[in-house]
Each structure stands twice: as C-alpha cells, then as structure tokens.
MDTraj code that builds the backbone (N, CA, C; nanometers):
import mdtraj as md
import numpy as np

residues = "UNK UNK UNK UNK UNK UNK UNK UNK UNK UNK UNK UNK UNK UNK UNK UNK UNK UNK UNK UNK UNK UNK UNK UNK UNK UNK UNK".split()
xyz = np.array([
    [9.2558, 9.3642, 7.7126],
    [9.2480, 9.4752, 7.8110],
    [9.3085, 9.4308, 7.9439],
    [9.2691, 9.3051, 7.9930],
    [9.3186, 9.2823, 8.1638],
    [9.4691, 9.2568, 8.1044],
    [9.5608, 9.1916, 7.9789],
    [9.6774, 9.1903, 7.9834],
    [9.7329, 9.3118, 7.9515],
    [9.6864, 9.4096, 7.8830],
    [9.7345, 9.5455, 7.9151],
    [9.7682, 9.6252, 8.0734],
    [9.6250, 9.5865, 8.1332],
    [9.6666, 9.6578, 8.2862],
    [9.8007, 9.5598, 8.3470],
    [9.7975, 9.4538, 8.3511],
    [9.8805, 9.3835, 8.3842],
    [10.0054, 9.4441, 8.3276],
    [10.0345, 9.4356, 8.2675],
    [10.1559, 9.4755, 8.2276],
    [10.2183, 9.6759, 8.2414],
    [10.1093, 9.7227, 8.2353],
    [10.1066, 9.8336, 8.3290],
    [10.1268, 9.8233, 8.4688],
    [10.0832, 9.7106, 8.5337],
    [10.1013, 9.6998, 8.6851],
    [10.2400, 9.6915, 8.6844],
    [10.3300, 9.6260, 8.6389],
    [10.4781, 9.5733, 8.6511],
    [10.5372, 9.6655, 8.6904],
    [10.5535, 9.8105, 8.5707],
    [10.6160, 9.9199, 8.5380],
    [10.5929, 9.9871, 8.6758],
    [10.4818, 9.9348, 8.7188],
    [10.4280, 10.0861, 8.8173],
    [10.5022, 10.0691, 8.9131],
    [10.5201, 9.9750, 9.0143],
    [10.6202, 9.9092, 9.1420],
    [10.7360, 9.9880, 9.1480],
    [10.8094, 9.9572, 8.9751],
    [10.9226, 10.0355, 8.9755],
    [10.9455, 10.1427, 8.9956],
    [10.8489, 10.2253, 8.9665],
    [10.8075, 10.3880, 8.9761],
    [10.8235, 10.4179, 9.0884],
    [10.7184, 10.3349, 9.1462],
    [10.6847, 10.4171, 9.3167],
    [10.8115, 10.3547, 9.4059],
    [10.9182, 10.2451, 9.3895],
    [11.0271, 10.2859, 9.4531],
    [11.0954, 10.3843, 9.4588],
    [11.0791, 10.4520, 9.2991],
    [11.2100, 10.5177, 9.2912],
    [11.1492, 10.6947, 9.3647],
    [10.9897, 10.6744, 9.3623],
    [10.9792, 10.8229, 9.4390],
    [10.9751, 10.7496, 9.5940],
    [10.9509, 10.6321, 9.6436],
    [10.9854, 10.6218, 9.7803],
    [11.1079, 10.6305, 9.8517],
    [11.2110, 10.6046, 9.7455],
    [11.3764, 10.6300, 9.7205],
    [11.3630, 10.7825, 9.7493],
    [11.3493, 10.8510, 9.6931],
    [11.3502, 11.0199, 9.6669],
    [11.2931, 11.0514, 9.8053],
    [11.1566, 11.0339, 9.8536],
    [11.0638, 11.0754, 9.9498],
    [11.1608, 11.0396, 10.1138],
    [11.2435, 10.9203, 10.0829],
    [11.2862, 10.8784, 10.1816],
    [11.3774, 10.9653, 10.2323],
    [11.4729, 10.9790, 10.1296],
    [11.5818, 11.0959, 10.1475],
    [11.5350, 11.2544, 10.1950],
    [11.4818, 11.2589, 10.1449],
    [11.4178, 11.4261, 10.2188],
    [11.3559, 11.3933, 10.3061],
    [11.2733, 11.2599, 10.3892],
    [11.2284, 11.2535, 10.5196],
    [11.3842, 11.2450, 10.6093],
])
top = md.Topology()
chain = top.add_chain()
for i, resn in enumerate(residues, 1):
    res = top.add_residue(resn, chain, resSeq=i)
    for name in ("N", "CA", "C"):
        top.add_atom(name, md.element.get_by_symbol(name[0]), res)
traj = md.Trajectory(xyz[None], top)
C-alpha cells in the first residue's frame, strides 16, 4: 500500500505542472 501511494505521488507533480502551465497562461 505505502509503495502504491508512492508511486502515485510521482505521476501527480507531473499533473499539477501541466495545469500550473495552463493556469499560468490565462493569469
């Protein structure tokens, strides 16, 4: 289970650049 979240954590970083990427541009 904790190496599952872990490895869910990785993926997530990538994510929220790419909507801070997006969010940035329309600010």
């Amino acid at each position: 289970g904790t190496n599952n979240q872990q490895r869910k954590k990785e993926p997530a970083p990538a994510e929220e650049q790419r909507t801070s990427t997006s969010r940035g541009s329309k600010k």
